[in-house]
C-alpha positions as CSV (number, residue, x, y, z in Angstrom):
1,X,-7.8,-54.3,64.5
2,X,-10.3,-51.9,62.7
3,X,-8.4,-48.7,64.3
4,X,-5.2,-50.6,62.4
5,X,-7.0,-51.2,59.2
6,X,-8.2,-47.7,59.4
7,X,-4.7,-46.1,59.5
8,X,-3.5,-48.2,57.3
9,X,-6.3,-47.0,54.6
10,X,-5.5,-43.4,55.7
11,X,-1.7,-43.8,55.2
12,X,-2.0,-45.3,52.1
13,X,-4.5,-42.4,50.8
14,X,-1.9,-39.8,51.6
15,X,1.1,-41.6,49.9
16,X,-1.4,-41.6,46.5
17,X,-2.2,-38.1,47.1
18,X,1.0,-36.8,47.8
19,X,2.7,-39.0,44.8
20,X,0.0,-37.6,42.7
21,X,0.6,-33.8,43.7
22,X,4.3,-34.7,43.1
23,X,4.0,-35.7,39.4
24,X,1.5,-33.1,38.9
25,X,3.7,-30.5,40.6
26,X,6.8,-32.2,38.4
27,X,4.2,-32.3,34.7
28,X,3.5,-28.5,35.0
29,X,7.3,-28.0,35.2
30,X,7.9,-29.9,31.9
31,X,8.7,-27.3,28.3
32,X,11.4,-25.4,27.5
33,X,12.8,-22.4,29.4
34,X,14.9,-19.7,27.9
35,X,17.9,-17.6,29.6
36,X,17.0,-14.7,32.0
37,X,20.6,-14.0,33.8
38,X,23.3,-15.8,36.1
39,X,25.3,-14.8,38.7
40,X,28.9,-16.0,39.9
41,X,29.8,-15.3,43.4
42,X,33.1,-16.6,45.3
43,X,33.1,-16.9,48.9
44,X,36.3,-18.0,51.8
45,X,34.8,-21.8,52.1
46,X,36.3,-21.2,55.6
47,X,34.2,-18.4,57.1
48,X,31.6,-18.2,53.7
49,X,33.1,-14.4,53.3
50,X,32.1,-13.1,50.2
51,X,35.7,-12.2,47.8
52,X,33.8,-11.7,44.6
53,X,30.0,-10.9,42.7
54,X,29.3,-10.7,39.3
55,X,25.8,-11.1,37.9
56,X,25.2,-11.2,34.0
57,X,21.3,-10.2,33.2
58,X,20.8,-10.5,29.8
59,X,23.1,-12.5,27.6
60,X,25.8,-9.7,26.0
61,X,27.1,-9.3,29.6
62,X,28.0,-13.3,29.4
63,X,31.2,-12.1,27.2
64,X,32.1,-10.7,30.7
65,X,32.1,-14.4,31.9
66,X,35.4,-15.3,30.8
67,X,36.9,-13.3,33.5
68,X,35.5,-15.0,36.0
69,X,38.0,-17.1,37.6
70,X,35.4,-20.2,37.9
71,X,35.8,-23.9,36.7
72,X,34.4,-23.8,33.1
73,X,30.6,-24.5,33.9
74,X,27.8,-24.6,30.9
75,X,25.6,-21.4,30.5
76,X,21.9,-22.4,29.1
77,X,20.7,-20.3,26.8
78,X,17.7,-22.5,26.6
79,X,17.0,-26.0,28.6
80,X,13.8,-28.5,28.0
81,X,12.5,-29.8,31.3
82,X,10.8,-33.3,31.6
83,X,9.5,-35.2,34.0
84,X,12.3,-32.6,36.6
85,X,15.3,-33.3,35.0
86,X,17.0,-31.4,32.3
87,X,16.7,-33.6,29.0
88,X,17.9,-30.7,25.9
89,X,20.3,-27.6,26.1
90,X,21.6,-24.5,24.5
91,X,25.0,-23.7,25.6
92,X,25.9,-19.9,25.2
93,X,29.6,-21.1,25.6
94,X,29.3,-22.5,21.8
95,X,25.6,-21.9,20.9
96,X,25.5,-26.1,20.4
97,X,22.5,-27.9,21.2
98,X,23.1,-31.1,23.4
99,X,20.9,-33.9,24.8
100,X,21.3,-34.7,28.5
101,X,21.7,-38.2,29.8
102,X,22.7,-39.9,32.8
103,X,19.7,-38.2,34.6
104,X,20.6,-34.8,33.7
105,X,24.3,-35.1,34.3
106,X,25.9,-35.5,31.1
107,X,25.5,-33.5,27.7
108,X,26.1,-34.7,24.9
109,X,26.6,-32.9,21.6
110,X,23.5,-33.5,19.3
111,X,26.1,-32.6,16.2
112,X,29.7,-33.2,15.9
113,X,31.9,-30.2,16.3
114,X,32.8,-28.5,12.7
115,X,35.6,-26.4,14.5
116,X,39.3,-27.3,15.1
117,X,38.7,-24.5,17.9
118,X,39.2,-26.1,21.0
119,X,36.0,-26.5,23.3
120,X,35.8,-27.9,26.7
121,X,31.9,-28.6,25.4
122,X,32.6,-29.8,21.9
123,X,32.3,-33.6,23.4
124,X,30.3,-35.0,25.9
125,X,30.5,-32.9,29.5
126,X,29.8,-33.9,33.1
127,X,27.9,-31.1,34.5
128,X,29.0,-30.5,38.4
129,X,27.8,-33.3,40.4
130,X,26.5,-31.4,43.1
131,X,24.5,-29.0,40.6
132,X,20.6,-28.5,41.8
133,X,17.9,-28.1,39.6
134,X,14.9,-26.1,41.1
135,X,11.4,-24.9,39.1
136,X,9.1,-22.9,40.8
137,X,6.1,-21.6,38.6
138,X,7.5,-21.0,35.3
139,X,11.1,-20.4,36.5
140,X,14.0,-23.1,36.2
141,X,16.9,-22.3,38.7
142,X,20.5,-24.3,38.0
143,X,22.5,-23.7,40.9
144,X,26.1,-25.7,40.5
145,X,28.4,-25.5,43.6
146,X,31.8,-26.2,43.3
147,X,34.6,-26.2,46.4
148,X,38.7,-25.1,45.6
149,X,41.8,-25.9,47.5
150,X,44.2,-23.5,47.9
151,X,43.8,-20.3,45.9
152,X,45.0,-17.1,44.1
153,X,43.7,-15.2,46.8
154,X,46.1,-15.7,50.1
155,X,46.3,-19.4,49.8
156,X,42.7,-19.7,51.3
157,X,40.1,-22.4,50.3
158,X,36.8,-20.9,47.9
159,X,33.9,-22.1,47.2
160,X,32.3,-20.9,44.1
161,X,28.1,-20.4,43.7
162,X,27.3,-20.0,40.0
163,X,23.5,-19.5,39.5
164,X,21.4,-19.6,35.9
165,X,18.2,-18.6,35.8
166,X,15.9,-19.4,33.0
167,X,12.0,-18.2,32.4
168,X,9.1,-20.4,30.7
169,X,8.8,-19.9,27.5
């Protein structure tokens, strides 16, 4: 029984420790991080051959992005990090700042749109649900994954990897 207790004690010791080095890990993430560059890259979602790279490093290659043909994702020129989630945005695709709900899934506009322009981001936006969030040291990585039917390119199925990189500011 003391063998059981002792386990027990020793289990329970590691699940505060490693909870503790999680929201430590997750705290030191936390602030706001600011563009660095983003790549697009297309690959045949049958045998993951790579059809098409293009990588933007500094934000005056984004006007390039448009020719990418990629579902309409958001590019952050800035994002604020809390607690590991995405909670405030800069889009480059309108320079609007948006507040992210839904634990980090859906922006919403933090001012109305003042433009009859049409704007897939002028209202709130569902960011890819599949989309990954990882921060190592001070840099935020948004990876958003998304898979096509049938193509432009031969009729085969893509899947498209766009990647956003943002420093620590």
């Amino acid at each position: 029984m003391k063998i059981f207790l002792f386990l027990a004690a020793c289990l329970c010791t590691l699940s505060i420790h490693s909870q503790t080095a999680d929201s430590a890990a997750s705290k030191a993430a936390e602030g706001l991080y600011v563009f660095k560059n983003a790549s697009v890259t297309i690959y045949n979602d049958n045998t993951k051959a790579e059809i098409l790279t293009r990588a933007f490093n500094d934000t005056t290659e984004l006007e390039k992005f448009g020719e990418v043909p990629f579902i309409p994702q958001p590019v952050f020129l800035s994002a604020y990090i809390q607690g590991g989630v995405l909670s405030i945005c800069k889009l480059w695709n309108n320079g609007k700042e948006y507040g992210v709900q839904e634990n980090g899934h859906l922006l919403v506009p933090l001012k109305p749109s003042d433009s009859n322009k049409f704007d897939v981001f002028s209202q709130s936006f569902y960011l890819s649900p599949g989309y990954k969030l990882n921060t190592d040291g001070n840099t935020a990585t948004f990876t958003f994954t998304e898979h096509f039917g049938n193509s432009q390119y031969s009729g085969i199925p893509l899947e498209g990897k766009f990647v956003i990189t943002l420093l620590k500011d």
